[in-house]
N, C-alpha and C positions, 0 to 999 in steps of 0.2 A: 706780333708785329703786323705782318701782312702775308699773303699768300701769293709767289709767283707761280704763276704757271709756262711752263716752256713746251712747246709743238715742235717737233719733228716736220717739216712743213710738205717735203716732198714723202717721206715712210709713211704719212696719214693720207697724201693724195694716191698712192700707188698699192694703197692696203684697201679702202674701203671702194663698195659699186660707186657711189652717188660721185664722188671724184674723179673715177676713171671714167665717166659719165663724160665728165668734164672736159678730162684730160685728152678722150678721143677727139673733142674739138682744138685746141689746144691748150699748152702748158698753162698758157698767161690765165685763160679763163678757170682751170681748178684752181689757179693761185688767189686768184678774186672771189670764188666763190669758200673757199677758206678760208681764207681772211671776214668775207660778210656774215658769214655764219659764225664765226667768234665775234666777231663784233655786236651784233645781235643779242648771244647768247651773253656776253659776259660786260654788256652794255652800262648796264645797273647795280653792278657788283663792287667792291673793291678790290679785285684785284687784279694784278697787272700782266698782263699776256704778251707773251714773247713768241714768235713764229721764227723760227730759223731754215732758211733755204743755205743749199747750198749756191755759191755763188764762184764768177771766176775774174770776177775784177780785182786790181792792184789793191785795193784794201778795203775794207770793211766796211759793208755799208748800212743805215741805219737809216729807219724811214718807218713813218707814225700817219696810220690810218687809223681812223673813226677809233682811238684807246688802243689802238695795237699797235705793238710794237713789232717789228720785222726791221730782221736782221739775213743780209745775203755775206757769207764768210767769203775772206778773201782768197783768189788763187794761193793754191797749196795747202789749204786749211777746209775741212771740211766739215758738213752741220754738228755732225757728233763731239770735235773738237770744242768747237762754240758752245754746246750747249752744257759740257761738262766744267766749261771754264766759267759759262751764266751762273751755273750751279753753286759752284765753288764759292764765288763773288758775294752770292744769295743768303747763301749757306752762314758765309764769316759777318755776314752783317745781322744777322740774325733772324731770316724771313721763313717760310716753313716754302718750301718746292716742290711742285707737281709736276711730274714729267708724261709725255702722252706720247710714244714710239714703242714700237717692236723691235728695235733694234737693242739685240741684251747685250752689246758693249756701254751703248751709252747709259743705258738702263740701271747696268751694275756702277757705273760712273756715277749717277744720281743719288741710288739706292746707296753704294762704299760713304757719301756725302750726308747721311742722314734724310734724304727728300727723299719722296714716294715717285713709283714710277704705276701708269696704267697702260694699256693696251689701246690704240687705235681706236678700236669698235667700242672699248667706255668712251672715246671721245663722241666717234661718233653717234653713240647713244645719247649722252649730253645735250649735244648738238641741236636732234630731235624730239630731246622730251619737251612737255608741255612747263610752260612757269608756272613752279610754284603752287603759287596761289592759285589758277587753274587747275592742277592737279589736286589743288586740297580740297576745292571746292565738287571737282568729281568725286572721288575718293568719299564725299559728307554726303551725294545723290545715291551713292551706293548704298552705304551704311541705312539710309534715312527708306531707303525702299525694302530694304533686308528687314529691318525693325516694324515700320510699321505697313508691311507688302502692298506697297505702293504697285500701282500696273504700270510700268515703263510704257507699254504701248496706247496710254489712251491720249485721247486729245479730245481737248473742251472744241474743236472746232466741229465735231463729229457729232454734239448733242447743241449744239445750238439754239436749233428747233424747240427742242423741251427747254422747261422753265424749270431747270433742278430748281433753283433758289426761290422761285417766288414764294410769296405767304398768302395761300388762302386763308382766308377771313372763316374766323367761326362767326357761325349764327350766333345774334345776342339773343340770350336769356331772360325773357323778361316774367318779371315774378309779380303773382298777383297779389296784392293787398287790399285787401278789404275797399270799403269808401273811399276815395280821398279828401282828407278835411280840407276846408279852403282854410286859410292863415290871413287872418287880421293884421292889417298894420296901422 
């Protein structure tokens, strides 16, 4: 079917450096910069990204940036709640669930559901790695230097000077033959 993914929004900002980064400036900005970095990363993908804050307004609120979904729960309810009941919802309709907290209540809520749950720092790793196709393309510069020991360190701008490529010219051969007849026409 398709693959949700559900964020822990505040246990991912108060787990990793780069967010508490953030959060010493304030709340609002690791909230932004969480949000842009999933947005970002899972821009091109199909699948559908849920961020859940906790929240303490009279009810639930729901709000769609750049593909993502964010959710603030309402007073008396809190993310873990939320995101074990997204799950649930996910779960009966038939989608496969990823969940990204430290928190092994909600974890095991996921996990009792049939969804996967990962750690923070896979998120954050995620987050950081290179696409894809960058990555395969490094990953081919490697390979292709291992195979045929390519020098990583050289540069064509450092022989400039010299003329690897030109073609000197061989001397022509000239072969003797006797008289040359002249030819009648």
């Amino acid at each position: 079917m398709g693959q949700y993914i559900l964020v822990d929004g505040y246990n991912v900002i108060r787990r990793n450096p780069q967010f508490r980064a953030a959060l010493a400036q304030s709340l609002e900005s690791a909230r932004q910069l969480l949000i842009t970095q999933l947005a970002h990363r899972y821009r091109h993908t199909p699948y559908q990204v849920t961020v859940v804050f906790d929240g303490a307004g009279k009810h639930e609120q729901h709000l769609y940036e750049r593909r993502i979904h964010i959710i603030y729960s309402q007073h008396g309810e809190n993310a873990d709640q939320v995101i074990a009941r997204l799950a649930r919802e996910a779960r009966a309709a038939g989608h496969e669930v990823q969940l990204f907290s430290d928190d092994s209540e909600v974890r095991q809520a996921v996990i009792g559901q049939g969804g996967l749950a990962e750690s923070t720092q896979g998120l954050a790793t995620r987050l950081n790695a290179p696409p894809r196709r960058l990555a395969q393309r490094f990953a081919h510069q490697i390979r292709m230097r291992a195979l045929y020991g390519l020098d990583p360190s050289f540069k064509l701008e450092d022989y400039e000077d010299e003329a690897p490529f030109s073609r000197q010219r061989r001397p022509q051969r000239h072969q003797q033959r006797g008289p040359q007849k002249k030819r009648r026409y």
